[in-house]
C-alpha positions in Angstrom: 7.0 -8.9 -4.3 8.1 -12.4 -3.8 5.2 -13.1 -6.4 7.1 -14.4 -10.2 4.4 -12.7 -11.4 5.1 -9.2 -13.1 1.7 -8.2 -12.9 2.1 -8.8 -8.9 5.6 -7.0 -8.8 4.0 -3.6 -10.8 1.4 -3.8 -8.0 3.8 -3.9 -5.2 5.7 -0.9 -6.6 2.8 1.5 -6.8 1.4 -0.1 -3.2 5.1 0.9 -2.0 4.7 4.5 -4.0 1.9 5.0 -2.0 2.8 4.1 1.0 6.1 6.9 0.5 3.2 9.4 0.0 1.1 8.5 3.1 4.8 8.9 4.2 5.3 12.2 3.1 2.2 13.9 4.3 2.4 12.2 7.8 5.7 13.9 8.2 3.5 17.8 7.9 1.6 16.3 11.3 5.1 15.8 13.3 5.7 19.0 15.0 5.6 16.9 18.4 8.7 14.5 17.3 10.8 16.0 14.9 12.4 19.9 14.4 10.5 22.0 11.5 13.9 21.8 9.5 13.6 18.0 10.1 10.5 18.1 8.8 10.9 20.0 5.4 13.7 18.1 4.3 12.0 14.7 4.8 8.8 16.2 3.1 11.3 17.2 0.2 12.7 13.3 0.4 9.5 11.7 0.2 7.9 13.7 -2.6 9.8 10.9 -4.5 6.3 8.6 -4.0 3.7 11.1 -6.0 6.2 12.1 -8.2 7.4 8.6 -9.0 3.8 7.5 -9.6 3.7 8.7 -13.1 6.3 6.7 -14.9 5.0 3.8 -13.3 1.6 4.0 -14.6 3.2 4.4 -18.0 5.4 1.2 -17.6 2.2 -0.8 -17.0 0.8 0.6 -20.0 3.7 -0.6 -22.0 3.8 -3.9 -19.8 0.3 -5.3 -21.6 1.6 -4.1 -24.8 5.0 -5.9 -25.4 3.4 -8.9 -23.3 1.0 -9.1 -26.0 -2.0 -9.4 -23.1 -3.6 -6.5 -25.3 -4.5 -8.6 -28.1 -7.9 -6.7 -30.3 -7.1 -4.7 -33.2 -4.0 -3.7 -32.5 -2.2 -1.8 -35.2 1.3 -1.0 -36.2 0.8 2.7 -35.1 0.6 1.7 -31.5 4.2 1.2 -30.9 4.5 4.4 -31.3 2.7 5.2 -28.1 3.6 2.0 -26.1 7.8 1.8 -26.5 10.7 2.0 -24.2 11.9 5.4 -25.4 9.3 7.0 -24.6 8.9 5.1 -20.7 12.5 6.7 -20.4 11.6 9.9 -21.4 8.9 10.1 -19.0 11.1 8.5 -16.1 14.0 11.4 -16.9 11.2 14.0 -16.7 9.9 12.5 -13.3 13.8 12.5 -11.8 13.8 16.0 -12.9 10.6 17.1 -10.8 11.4 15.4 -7.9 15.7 17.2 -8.1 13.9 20.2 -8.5 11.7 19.6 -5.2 14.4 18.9 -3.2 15.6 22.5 -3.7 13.5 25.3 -2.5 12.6 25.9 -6.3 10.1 23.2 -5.8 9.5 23.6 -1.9 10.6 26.8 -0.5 9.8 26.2 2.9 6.4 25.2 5.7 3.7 27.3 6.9 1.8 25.6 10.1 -1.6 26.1 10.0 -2.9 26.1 14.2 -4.8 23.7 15.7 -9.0 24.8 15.8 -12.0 22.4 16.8 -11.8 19.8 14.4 -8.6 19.5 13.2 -4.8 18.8 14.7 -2.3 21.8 13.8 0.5 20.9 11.3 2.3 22.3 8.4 1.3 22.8 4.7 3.7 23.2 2.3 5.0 27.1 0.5 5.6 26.3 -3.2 8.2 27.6 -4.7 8.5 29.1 -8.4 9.4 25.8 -10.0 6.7 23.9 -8.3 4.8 24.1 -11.5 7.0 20.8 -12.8 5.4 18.9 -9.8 1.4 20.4 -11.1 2.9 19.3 -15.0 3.7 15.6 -13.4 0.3 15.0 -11.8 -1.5 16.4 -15.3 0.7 13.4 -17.0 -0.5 10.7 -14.4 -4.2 11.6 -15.5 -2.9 11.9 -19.3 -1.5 8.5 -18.5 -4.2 6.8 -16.6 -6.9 8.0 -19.2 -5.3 7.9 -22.5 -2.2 5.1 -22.0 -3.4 2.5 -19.5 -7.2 2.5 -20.3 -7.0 2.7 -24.2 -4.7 -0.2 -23.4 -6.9 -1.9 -21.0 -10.2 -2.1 -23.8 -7.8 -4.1 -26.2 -7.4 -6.9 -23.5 -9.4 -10.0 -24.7 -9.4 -11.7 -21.2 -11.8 -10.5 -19.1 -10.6 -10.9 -15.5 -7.2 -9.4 -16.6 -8.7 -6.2 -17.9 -11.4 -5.9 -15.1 -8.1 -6.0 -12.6 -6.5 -3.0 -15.1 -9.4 -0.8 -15.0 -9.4 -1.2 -11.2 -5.9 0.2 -11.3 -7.0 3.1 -13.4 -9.8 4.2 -11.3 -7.9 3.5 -7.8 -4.9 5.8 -9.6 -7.5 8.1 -10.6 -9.3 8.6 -7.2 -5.7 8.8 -5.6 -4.7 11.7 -7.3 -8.3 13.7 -7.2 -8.1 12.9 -3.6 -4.8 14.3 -3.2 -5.2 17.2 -5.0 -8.9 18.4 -3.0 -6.7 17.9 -0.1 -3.2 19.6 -0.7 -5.5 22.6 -2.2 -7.1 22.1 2.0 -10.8 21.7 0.1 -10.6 18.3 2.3 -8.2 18.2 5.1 -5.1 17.2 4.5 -5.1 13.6 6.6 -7.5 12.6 4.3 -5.0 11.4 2.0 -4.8 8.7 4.2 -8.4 7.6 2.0 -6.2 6.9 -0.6 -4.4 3.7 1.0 -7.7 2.4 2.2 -9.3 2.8 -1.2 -5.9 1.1 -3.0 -5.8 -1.8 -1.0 -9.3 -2.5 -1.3 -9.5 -2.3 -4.5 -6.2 -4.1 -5.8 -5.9 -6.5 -3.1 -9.6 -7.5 -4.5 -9.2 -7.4 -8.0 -5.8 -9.2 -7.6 -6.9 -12.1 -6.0 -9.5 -12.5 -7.9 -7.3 -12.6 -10.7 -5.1 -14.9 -9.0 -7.9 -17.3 -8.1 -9.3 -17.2 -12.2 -5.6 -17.8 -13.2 -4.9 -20.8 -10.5 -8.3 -22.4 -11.6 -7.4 -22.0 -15.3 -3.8 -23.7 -14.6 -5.4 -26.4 -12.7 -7.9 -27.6 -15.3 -4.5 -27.3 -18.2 -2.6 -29.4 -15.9 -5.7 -31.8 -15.0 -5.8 -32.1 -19.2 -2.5 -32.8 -19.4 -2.0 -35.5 -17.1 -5.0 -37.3 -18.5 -3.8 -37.0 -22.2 0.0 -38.3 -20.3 -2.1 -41.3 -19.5 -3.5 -42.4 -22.4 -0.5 -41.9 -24.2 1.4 -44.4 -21.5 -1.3 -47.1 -21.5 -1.0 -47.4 -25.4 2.8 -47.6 -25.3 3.7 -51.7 -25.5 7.0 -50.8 -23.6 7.0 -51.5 -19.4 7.0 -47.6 -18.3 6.3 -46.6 -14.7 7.6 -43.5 -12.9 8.7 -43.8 -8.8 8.8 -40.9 -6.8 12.6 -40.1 -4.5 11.9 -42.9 -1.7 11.5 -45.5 -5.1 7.8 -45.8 -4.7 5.4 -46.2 -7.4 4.0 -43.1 -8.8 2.5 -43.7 -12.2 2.1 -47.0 -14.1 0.9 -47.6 -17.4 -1.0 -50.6 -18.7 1.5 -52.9 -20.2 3.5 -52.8 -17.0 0.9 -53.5 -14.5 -0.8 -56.5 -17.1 3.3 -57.8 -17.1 2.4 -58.1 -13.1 -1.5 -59.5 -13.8 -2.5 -56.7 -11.5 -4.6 -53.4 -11.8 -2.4 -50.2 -12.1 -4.1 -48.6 -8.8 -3.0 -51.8 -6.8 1.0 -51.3 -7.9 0.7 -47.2 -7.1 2.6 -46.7 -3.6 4.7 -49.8 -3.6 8.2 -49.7 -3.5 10.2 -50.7 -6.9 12.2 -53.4 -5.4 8.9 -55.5 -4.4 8.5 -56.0 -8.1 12.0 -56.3 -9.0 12.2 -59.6 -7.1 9.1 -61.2 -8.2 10.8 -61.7 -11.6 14.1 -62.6 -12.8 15.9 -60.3 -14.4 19.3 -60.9 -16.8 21.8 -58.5 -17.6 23.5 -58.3 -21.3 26.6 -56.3 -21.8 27.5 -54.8 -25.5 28.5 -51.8 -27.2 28.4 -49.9 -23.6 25.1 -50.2 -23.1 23.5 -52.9 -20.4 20.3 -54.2 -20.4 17.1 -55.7 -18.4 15.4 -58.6 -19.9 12.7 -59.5 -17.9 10.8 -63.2 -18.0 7.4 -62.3 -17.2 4.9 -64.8 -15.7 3.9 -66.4 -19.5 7.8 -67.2 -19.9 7.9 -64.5 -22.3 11.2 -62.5 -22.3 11.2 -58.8 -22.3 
């Protein structure tokens, strides 16, 4: 989160959606700590991470868009698909899934399924007869991670940025098959916990790999940079040098070391008042202004 990145912000929220789910189903194995009507009301609470999934994925869909990282044959049509209207539409549908699982339309109550040889006892949840809403949401994050995000994801022309996008589609992808073998108890239900492991493997890697490619890139832009800087200083006939905040020499540029008869590398590191008393220097006041002339070593004034 403390990343300026957006890209790095998106991440933490689905990381932090995630980790409400992992939330959620830990709460059905904590008959030992907390009451069963303790229980279902902070199962009902912490639906808000699946639920809350969906509208994210979307957002990052319409994140590469208007960023313009999506950049091959785009056309005019696809603003139709990838626009704000339709990320609120799908965030108001989301807040109306997870209202109606907080009421026992969504989740009418817990059965506890017994402890036998392999498995710890704890509660699954009864559905109630609105529970459909919550199916219709998870049907929309597929709809979402195949159609939206990886339609989105081919049109990116930089290839480290949509290798880390696809990641995110299949980790989202996985999630949600995942948790819906378990919640339908074809896998036990703790094995949701798979779906943090597999996340965090998977973003964490893609990200910093991402991170690494873009720190690389800026490095070279800025090594570039500098270099042009330079040449552009050492052609300028005018005395330029720049000092760092203890008034030490940072850069120099030709003219203002040849004023001195030394080499530029010799002047960087020494302290601006060393050179201002090797010369003498005459003040001229008019029209507001004051200025430095400088007699350099041939007598010439500057």
């Amino acid at each position: 989160m403390g990343n300026k990145l957006e890209i790095a912000r998106l991440i933490s929220y689905f990381l932090f959606l995630l980790s409400i789910w992992q939330l959620d189903v830990s709460f059905l194995y904590a008959e030992d700590y907390l009451s069963k009507p303790t229980i279902e009301i902070l199962f009902r609470i912490f639906r808000f991470g699946p639920i809350m999934i969906m509208p994210l994925l979307y957002y990052i869909a319409f994140y590469i868009y208007k960023t313009g990282l999506a950049t091959k044959e785009l056309k005019k049509w696809h603003k139709l698909l990838y626009n704000k209207w339709i990320f609120y539409f799908v965030f108001l549908v989301s807040l109306l899934v997870y209202f109606v699982n907080l009421t026992t339309s969504g989740v009418a109550g817990l059965h506890q399924v017994h402890e036998y040889s392999t498995f710890p006892a704890h509660y699954i949840p009864i559905y109630g007869a609105l529970n459909i809403t919550f199916y219709i949401n998870i049907i929309l994050v597929f709809f979402h991670s195949f159609f939206f995000l990886l339609f989105i994801c081919q049109k990116i022309s930089d290839g480290k940025i949509k290798r880390f996008f696809r990641s995110l589609v299949f980790a989202s992808l996985f999630i949600f098959v995942n948790g819906i073998l378990c919640a339908f108890l074809i896998f036990p239900l703790f094995f949701t916990i798979l779906n943090s492991i597999f996340a965090a493997i998977v973003l964490f890697a893609s990200y910093f790999t991402l991170q690494n490619a873009t720190i690389e890139k800026m490095n070279q832009e800025l090594k570039e940079e500098r270099s042009f800087l330079e040449i552009i200083l050492n052609i300028n006939p005018n005395y330029i040098y720049v000092k760092d905040s203890n008034d030490n020499l940072a850069i120099v540029n030709g003219a203002f070391a040849e004023l001195y008869n030394i080499s530029s590398d010799e002047m960087i590191g020494v302290n601006e008042n060393y050179f201002k008393k090797e010369f003498l220097l005459k003040e001229e006041q008019g029209h507001n202004l004051s200025n430095e002339t400088v007699i350099n070593c041939n007598g010439e004034l500057r």
